[in-house]
Z-matrix of the N, CA and C atoms (Angstrom, degrees):
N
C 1 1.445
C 2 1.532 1 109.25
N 3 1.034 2 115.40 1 127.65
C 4 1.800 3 134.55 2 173.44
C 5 1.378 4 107.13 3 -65.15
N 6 1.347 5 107.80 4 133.64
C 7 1.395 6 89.10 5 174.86
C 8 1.532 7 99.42 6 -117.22
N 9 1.651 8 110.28 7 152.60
C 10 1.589 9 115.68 8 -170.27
C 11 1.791 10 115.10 9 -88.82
N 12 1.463 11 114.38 10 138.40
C 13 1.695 12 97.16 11 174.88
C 14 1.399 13 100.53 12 -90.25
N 15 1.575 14 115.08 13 124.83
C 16 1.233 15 114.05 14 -173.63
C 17 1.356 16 126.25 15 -63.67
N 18 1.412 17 110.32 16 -14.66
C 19 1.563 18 123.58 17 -170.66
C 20 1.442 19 102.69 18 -86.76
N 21 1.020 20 129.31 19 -4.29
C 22 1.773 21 127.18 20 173.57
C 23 1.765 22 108.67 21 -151.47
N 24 1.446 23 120.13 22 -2.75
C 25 1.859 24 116.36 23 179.45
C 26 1.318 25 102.54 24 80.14
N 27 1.266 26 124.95 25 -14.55
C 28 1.661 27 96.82 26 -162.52
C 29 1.436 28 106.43 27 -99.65
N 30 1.479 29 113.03 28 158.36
C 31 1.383 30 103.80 29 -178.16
C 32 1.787 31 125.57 30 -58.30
N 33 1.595 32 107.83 31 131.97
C 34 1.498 33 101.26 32 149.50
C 35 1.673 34 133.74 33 -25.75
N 36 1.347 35 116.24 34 112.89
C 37 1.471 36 112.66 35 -177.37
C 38 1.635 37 96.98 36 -167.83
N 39 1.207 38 104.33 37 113.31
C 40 1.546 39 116.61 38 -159.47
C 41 1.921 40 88.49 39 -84.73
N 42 1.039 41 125.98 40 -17.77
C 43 1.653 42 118.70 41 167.30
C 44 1.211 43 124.78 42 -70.91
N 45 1.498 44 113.43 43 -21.61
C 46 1.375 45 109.94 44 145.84
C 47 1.458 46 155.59 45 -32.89
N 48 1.110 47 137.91 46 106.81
C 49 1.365 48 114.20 47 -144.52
C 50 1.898 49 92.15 48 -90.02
N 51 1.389 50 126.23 49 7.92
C 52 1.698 51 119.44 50 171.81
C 53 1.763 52 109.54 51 -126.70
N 54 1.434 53 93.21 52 32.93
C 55 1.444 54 105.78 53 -179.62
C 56 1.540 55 127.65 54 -85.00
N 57 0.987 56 138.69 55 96.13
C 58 1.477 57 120.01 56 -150.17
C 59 1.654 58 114.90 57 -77.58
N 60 1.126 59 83.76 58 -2.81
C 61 1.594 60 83.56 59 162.32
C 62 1.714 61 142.80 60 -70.53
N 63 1.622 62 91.07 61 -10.07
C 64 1.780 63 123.51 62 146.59
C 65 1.199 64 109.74 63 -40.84
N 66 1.353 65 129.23 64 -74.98
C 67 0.997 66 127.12 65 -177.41
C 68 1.224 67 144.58 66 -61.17
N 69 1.692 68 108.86 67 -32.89
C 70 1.033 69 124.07 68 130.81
C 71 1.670 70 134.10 69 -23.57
N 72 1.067 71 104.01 70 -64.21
C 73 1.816 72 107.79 71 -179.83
C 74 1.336 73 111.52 72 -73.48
N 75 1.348 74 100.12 73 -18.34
C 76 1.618 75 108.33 74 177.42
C 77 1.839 76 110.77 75 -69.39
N 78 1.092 77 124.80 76 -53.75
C 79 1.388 78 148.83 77 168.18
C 80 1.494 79 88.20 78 -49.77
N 81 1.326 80 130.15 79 -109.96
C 82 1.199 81 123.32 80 -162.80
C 83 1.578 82 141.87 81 -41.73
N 84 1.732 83 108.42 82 -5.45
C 85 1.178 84 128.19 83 -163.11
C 86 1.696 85 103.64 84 -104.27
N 87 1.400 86 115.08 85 -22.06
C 88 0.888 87 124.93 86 161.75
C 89 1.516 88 132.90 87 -28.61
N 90 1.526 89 126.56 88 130.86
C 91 1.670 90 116.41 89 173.14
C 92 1.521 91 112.38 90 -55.43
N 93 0.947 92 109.43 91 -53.20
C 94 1.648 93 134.82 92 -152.46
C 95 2.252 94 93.00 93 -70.53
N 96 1.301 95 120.36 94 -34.87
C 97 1.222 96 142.74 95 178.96
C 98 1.468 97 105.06 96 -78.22
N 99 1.339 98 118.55 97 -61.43
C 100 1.407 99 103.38 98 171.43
C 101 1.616 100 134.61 99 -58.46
N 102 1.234 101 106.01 100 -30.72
C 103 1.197 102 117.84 101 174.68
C 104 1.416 103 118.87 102 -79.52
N 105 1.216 104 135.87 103 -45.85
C 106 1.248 105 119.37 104 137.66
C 107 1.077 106 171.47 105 -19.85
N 108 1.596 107 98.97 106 -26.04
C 109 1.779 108 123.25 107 -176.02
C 110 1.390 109 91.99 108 -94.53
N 111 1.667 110 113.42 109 -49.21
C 112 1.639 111 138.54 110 173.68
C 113 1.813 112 105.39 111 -39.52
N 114 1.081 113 114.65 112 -38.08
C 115 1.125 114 99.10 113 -177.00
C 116 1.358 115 115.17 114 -105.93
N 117 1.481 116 108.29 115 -21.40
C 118 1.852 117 112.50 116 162.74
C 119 1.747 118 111.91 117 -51.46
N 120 1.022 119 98.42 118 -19.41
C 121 2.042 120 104.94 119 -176.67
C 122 1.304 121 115.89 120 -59.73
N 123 1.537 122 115.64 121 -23.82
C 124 1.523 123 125.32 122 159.99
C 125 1.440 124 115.11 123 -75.69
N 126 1.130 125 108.47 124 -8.25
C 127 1.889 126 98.99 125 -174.37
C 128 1.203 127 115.28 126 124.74
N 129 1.731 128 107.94 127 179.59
C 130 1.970 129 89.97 128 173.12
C 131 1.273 130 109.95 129 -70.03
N 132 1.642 131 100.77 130 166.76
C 133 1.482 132 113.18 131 -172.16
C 134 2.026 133 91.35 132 -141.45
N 135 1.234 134 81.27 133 154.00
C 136 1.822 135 90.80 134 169.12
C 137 1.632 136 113.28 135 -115.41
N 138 1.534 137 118.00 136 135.95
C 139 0.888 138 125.51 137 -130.21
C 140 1.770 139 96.43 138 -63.73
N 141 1.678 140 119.25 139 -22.14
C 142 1.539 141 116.94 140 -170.23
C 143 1.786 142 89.52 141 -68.06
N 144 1.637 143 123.60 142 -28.02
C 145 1.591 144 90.72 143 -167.70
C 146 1.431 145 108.56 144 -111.07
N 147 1.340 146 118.61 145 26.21
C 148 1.913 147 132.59 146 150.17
C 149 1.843 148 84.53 147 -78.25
N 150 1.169 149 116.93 148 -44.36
C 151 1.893 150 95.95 149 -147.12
C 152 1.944 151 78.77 150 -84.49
N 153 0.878 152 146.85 151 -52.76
C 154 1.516 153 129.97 152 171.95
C 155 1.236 154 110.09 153 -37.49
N 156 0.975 155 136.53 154 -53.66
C 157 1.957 156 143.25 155 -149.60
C 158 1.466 157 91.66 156 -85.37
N 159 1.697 158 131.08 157 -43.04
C 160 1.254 159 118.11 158 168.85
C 161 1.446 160 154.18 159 -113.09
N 162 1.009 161 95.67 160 63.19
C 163 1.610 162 126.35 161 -166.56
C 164 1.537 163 126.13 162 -0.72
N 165 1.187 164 120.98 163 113.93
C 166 1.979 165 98.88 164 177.04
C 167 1.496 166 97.57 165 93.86
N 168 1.069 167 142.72 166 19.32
C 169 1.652 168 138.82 167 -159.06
C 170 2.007 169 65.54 168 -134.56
N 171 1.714 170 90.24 169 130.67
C 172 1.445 171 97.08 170 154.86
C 173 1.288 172 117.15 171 -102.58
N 174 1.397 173 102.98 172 170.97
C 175 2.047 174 99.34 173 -174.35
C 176 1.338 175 95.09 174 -70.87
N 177 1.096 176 139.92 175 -25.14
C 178 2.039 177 119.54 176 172.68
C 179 1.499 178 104.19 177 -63.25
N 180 1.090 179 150.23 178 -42.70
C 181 1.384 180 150.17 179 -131.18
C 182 2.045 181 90.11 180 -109.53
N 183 1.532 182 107.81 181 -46.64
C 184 1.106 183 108.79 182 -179.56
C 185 1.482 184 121.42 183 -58.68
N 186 1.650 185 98.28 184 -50.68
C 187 1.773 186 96.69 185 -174.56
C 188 1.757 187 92.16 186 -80.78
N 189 1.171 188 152.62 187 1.97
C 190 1.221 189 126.94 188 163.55
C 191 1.475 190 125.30 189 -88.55
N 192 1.369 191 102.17 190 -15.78
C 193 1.050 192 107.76 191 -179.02
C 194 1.818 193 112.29 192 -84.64
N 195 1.492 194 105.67 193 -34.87
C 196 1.593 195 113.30 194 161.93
C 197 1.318 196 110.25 195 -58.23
N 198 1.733 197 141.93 196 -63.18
C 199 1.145 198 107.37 197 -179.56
C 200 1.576 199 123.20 198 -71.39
N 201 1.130 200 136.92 199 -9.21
C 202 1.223 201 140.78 200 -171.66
C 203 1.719 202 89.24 201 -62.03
N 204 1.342 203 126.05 202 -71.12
C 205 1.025 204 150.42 203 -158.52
C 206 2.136 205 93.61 204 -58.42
N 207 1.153 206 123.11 205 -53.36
C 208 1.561 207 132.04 206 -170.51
C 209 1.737 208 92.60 207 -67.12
N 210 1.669 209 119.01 208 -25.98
C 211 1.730 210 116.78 209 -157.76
C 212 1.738 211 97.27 210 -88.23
N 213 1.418 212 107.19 211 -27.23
C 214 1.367 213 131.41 212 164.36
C 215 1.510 214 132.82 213 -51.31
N 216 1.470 215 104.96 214 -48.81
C 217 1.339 216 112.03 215 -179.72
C 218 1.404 217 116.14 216 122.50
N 219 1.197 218 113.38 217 -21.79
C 220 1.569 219 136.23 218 -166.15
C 221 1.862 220 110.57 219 -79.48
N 222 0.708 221 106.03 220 -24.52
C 223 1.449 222 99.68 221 175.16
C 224 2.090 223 104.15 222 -149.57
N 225 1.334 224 99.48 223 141.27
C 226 1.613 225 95.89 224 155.25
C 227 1.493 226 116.04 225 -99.17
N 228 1.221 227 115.33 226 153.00
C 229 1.703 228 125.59 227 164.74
C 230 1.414 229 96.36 228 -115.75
N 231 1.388 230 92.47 229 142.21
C 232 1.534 231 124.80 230 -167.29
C 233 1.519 232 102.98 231 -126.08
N 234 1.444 233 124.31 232 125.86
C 235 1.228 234 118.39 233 -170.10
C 236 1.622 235 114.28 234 -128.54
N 237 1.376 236 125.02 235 82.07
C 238 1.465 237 136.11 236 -176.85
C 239 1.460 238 120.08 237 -49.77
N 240 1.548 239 127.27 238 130.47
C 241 1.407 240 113.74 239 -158.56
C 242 1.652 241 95.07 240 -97.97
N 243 0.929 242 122.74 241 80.69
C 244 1.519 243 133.15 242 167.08
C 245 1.517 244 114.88 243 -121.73
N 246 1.530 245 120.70 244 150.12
C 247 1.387 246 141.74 245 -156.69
C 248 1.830 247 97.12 246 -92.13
N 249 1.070 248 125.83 247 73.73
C 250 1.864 249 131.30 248 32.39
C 251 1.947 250 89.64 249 -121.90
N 252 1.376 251 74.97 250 163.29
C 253 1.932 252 94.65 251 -173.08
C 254 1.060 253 109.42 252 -39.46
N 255 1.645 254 121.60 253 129.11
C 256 1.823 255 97.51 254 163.94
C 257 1.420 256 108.10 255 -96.82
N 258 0.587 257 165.45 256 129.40
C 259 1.797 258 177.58 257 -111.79
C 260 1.619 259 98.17 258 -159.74
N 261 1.651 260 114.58 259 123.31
C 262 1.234 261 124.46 260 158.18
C 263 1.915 262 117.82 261 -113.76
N 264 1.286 263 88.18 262 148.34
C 265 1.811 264 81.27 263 159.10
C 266 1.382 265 102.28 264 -135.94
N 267 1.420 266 96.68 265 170.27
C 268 1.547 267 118.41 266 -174.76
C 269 1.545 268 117.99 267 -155.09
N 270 1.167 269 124.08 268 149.58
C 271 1.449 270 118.48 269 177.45
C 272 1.363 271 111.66 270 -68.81
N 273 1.337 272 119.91 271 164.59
C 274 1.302 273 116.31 272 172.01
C 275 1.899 274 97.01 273 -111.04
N 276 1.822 275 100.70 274 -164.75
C 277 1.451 276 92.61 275 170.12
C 278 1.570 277 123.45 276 -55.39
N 279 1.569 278 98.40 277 -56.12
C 280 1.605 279 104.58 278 176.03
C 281 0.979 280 103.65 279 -54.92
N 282 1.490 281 135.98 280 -40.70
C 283 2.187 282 101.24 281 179.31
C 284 1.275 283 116.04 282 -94.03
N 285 1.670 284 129.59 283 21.15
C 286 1.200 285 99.63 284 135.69
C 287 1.555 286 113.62 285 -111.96
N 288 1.464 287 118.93 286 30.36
C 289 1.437 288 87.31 287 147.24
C 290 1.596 289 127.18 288 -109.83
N 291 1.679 290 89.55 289 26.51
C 292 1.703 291 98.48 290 -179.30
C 293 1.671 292 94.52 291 -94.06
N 294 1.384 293 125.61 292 -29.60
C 295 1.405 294 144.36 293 147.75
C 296 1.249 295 114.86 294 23.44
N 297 1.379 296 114.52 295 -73.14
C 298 1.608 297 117.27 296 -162.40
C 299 1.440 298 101.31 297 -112.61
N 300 1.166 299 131.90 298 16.48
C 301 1.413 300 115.55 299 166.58
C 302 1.524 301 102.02 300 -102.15
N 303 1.371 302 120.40 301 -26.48
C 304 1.530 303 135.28 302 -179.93
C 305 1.003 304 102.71 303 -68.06
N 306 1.492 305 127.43 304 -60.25
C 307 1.374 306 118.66 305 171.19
C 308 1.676 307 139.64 306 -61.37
N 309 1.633 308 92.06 307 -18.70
C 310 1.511 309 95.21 308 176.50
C 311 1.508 310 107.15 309 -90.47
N 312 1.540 311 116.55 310 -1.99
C 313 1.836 312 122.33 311 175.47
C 314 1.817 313 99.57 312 -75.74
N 315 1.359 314 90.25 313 -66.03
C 316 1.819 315 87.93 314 168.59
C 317 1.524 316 124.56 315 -24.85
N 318 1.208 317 105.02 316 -70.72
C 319 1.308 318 123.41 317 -162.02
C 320 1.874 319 106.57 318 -66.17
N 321 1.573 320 93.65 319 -45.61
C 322 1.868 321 101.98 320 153.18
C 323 1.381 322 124.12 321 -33.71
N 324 1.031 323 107.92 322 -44.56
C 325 1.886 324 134.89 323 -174.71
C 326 1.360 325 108.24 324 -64.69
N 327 1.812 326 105.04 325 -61.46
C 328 1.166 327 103.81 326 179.55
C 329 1.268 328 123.63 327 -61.14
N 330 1.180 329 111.58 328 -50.41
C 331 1.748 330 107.68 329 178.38
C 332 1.347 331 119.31 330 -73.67
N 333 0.813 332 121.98 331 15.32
C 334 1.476 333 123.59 332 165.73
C 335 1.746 334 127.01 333 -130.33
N 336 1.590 335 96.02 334 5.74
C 337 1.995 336 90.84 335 177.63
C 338 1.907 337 106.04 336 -48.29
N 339 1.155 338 89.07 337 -56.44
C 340 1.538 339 88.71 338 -175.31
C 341 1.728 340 117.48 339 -45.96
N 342 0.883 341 122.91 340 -52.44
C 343 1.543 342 112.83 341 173.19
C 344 1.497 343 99.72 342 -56.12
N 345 0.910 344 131.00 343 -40.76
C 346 1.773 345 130.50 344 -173.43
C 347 1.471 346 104.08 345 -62.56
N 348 1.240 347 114.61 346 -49.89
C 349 1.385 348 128.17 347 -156.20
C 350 1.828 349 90.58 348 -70.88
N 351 1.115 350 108.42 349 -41.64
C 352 1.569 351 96.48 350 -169.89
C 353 1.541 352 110.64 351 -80.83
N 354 1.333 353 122.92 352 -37.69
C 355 1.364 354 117.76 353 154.49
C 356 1.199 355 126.76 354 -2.88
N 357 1.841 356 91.29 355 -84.30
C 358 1.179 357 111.99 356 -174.72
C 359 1.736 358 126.30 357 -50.91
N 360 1.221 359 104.93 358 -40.57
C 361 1.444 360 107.67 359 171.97
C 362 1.260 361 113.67 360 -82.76
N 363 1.521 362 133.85 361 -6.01
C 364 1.641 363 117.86 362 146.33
C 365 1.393 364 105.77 363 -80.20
N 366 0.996 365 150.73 364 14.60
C 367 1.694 366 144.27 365 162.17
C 368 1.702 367 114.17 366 -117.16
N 369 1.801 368 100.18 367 9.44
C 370 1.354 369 89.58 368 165.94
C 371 1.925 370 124.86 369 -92.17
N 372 0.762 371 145.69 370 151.44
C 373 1.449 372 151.05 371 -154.05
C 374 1.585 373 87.84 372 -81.53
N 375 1.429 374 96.83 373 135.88
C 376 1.862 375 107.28 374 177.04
C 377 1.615 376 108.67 375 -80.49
Protein backbone atom coordinates (compact mmCIF):
# COMPACT_ATOMS: atom_id res chain seq x y z
CA UNK A 1 0.00 0.00 0.00
CA UNK A 2 1.27 3.60 -1.12
CA UNK A 3 1.10 5.87 1.16
CA UNK A 4 -0.34 9.50 0.10
CA UNK A 5 1.46 13.03 1.16
CA UNK A 6 -1.52 14.72 2.23
CA UNK A 7 -0.22 18.18 1.55
CA UNK A 8 -0.09 17.65 -2.34
CA UNK A 9 -2.00 13.64 -2.99
CA UNK A 10 0.81 12.31 -4.57
CA UNK A 11 2.40 9.30 -3.49
CA UNK A 12 5.30 9.14 -0.87
CA UNK A 13 8.61 8.41 -2.80
CA UNK A 14 11.68 9.76 -1.20
CA UNK A 15 13.41 9.56 -5.03
CA UNK A 16 11.53 12.23 -5.81
CA UNK A 17 13.27 15.23 -6.02
CA UNK A 18 9.61 17.38 -4.52
CA UNK A 19 9.02 14.66 -2.10
CA UNK A 20 8.94 15.76 1.37
CA UNK A 21 10.03 12.89 2.54
CA UNK A 22 13.69 14.41 1.74
CA UNK A 23 13.44 16.24 4.37
CA UNK A 24 12.33 13.99 6.42
CA UNK A 25 15.35 11.53 6.03
CA UNK A 26 17.30 14.48 6.17
CA UNK A 27 16.19 15.29 9.93
CA UNK A 28 16.37 11.84 11.04
CA UNK A 29 19.63 10.86 9.34
CA UNK A 30 21.30 13.32 11.09
CA UNK A 31 24.38 12.69 13.84
CA UNK A 32 23.20 15.14 16.26
CA UNK A 33 19.29 13.34 15.66
CA UNK A 34 20.38 10.01 16.22
CA UNK A 35 21.89 10.53 19.26
CA UNK A 36 19.25 12.17 20.74
CA UNK A 37 16.27 9.97 20.24
CA UNK A 38 19.15 7.24 21.53
CA UNK A 39 19.36 8.83 24.54
CA UNK A 40 15.57 9.88 25.01
CA UNK A 41 15.14 5.79 25.16
CA UNK A 42 15.95 6.12 28.88
CA UNK A 43 13.22 8.59 29.55
CA UNK A 44 12.93 12.31 29.96
CA UNK A 45 16.09 14.01 30.08
CA UNK A 46 16.86 17.80 30.77
CA UNK A 47 18.54 19.45 28.26
CA UNK A 48 22.10 19.97 30.70
CA UNK A 49 22.02 15.93 30.92
CA UNK A 50 21.39 15.30 26.81
CA UNK A 51 24.39 17.98 26.52
CA UNK A 52 26.52 15.66 29.19
CA UNK A 53 25.36 12.20 27.68
CA UNK A 54 26.41 13.71 24.22
CA UNK A 55 29.68 14.75 23.96
CA UNK A 56 31.17 17.31 21.29
CA UNK A 57 27.44 18.51 20.40
CA UNK A 58 27.64 22.33 20.97
CA UNK A 59 24.71 24.17 22.65
CA UNK A 60 23.85 25.70 18.96
CA UNK A 61 23.71 22.29 17.26
CA UNK A 62 21.97 20.85 20.45
CA UNK A 63 19.07 23.31 20.93
CA UNK A 64 18.54 23.19 17.08
CA UNK A 65 18.51 20.05 16.76
CA UNK A 66 15.85 19.75 19.89
CA UNK A 67 13.51 22.10 18.37
CA UNK A 68 13.81 20.78 14.91
CA UNK A 69 13.03 17.42 16.38
CA UNK A 70 9.77 19.03 18.98
CA UNK A 71 8.61 21.06 15.18
CA UNK A 72 8.63 17.37 13.95
CA UNK A 73 6.67 15.56 16.35
CA UNK A 74 9.42 13.49 17.78
CA UNK A 75 9.97 14.73 21.04
CA UNK A 76 7.93 17.20 23.48
CA UNK A 77 9.73 19.96 25.63
CA UNK A 78 8.28 20.59 28.79
CA UNK A 79 9.17 23.79 30.43
CA UNK A 80 8.91 23.98 34.51
CA UNK A 81 8.36 27.50 35.97
CA UNK A 82 11.19 27.42 38.49
CA UNK A 83 14.08 30.09 39.19
CA UNK A 84 15.92 29.22 36.38
CA UNK A 85 13.62 27.08 34.00
CA UNK A 86 14.16 23.50 34.12
CA UNK A 87 13.37 22.34 30.61
CA UNK A 88 12.64 18.58 29.96
CA UNK A 89 12.38 16.51 26.82
CA UNK A 90 10.88 13.36 26.04
CA UNK A 91 10.00 11.25 23.09
CA UNK A 92 6.74 11.27 21.85
CA UNK A 93 4.93 8.20 20.05
CA UNK A 94 6.58 9.01 16.72
CA UNK A 95 10.07 9.10 18.35
CA UNK A 96 9.82 6.04 19.71
CA UNK A 97 8.88 4.49 16.79
CA UNK A 98 11.81 6.17 15.05
CA UNK A 99 13.49 4.40 18.32
CA UNK A 100 14.82 1.19 17.17
CA UNK A 101 16.00 1.80 13.83
CA UNK A 102 18.20 4.79 15.36
CA UNK A 103 19.36 2.70 17.79
CA UNK A 104 20.10 -0.27 15.77
CA UNK A 105 22.21 2.51 13.22
CA UNK A 106 24.26 3.35 16.36
CA UNK A 107 24.89 0.17 17.49
CA UNK A 108 25.60 -0.70 13.49
CA UNK A 109 28.33 1.97 13.90
CA UNK A 110 29.61 0.59 16.80
CA UNK A 111 30.38 -2.73 15.69
CA UNK A 112 31.77 -1.94 12.78
CA UNK A 113 34.24 1.35 13.23
CA UNK A 114 36.95 -1.02 12.91
CA UNK A 115 36.21 -2.42 9.51
CA UNK A 116 35.64 1.34 8.56
CA UNK A 117 38.61 2.48 10.26
CA UNK A 118 40.80 0.16 8.24
CA UNK A 119 39.24 1.01 4.98
CA UNK A 120 39.71 4.20 5.41
CA UNK A 121 43.38 4.15 5.93
CA UNK A 122 43.86 1.93 2.77
CA UNK A 123 42.11 4.83 0.74
CA UNK A 124 44.16 7.35 2.44
CA UNK A 125 46.89 8.96 -0.03
CA UNK A 126 50.59 7.83 0.93
Amino acid sequence: MTTVVESSGLPADAYSANCPTRDVLDRIAGKWTVLVVDALLQGTLRYTELSRRIEGVSQKMLTQTLRALEADGFLTRTVHPTVPPRVEYTLTELGHSLAEPVRALREWAETHINKIERARQQHRPA
